[in-house]
C-alpha positions as CSV (number, residue, x, y, z in Angstrom):
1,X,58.0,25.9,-64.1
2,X,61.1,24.7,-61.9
3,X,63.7,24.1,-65.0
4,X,66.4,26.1,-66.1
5,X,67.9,26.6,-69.2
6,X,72.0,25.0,-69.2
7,X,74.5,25.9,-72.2
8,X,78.1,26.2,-72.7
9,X,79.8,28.9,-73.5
10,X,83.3,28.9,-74.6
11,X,85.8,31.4,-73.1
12,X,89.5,31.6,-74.1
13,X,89.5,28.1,-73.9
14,X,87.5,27.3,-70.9
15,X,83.7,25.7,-71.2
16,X,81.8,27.5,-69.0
17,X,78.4,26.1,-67.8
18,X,75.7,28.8,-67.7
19,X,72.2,28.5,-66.2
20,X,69.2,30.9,-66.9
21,X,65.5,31.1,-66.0
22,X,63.0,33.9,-65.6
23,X,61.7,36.2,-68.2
24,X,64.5,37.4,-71.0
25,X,63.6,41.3,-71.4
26,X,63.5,41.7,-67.8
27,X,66.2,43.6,-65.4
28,X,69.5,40.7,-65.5
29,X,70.5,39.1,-61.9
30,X,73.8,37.7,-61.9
31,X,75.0,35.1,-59.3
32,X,78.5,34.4,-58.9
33,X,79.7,31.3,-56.6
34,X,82.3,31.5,-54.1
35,X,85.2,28.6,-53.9
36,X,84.2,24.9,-53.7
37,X,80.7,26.0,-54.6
38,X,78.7,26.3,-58.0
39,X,75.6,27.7,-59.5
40,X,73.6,25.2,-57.2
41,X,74.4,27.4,-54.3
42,X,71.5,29.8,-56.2
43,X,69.1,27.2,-57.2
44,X,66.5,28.4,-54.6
45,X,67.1,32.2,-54.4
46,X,66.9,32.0,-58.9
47,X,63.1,29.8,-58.1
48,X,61.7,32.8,-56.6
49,X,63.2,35.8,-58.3
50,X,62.6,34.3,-62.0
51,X,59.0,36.1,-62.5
52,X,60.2,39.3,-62.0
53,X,63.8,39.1,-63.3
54,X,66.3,37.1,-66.0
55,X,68.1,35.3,-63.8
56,X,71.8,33.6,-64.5
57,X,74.5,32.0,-62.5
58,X,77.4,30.0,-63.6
59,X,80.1,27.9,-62.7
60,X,83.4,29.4,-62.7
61,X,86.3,27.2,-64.8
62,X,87.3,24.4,-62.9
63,X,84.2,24.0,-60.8
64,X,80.6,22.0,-61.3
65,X,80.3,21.2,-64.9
66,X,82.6,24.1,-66.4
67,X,85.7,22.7,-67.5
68,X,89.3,25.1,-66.7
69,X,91.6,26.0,-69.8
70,X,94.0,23.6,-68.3
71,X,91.7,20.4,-68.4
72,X,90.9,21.5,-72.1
73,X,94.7,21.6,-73.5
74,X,94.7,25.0,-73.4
């Protein structure tokens, strides 16, 4: 298995793109980007901790496929 799951989640007004993999009921990893990167910067590292962990990263509003309050009206 080398997909992820992708959603948007609204956040005052901002989309924000969320991936996840690995096993739901298992202990949460959370990767946060720094600037002029995205959840890509994670793919690799999420591939081989997703059997033993939930794994999720995201972009942060503005960046990759999240989308800032600004761009939304907002």
């Amino acid at each position: 298995m080398t997909e992820f799951r992708h959603r948007k989640v609204m956040v005052e007004n901002a989309s924000i793109h969320v991936v996840e993999g690995g096993i739901q009921d298992h202990p949460v990893i959370v990767f946060l980007h720094g600037w002029r990167e995205n959840w890509t910067a994670f793919r690799q590292v999420m591939v081989e901790l997703r059997d033993g962990f939930h794994v999720v990263a995201l972009d942060f509003p503005g960046i990759g496929e999240s989308i800032g309050a600004a761009s939304l009206g907002g």
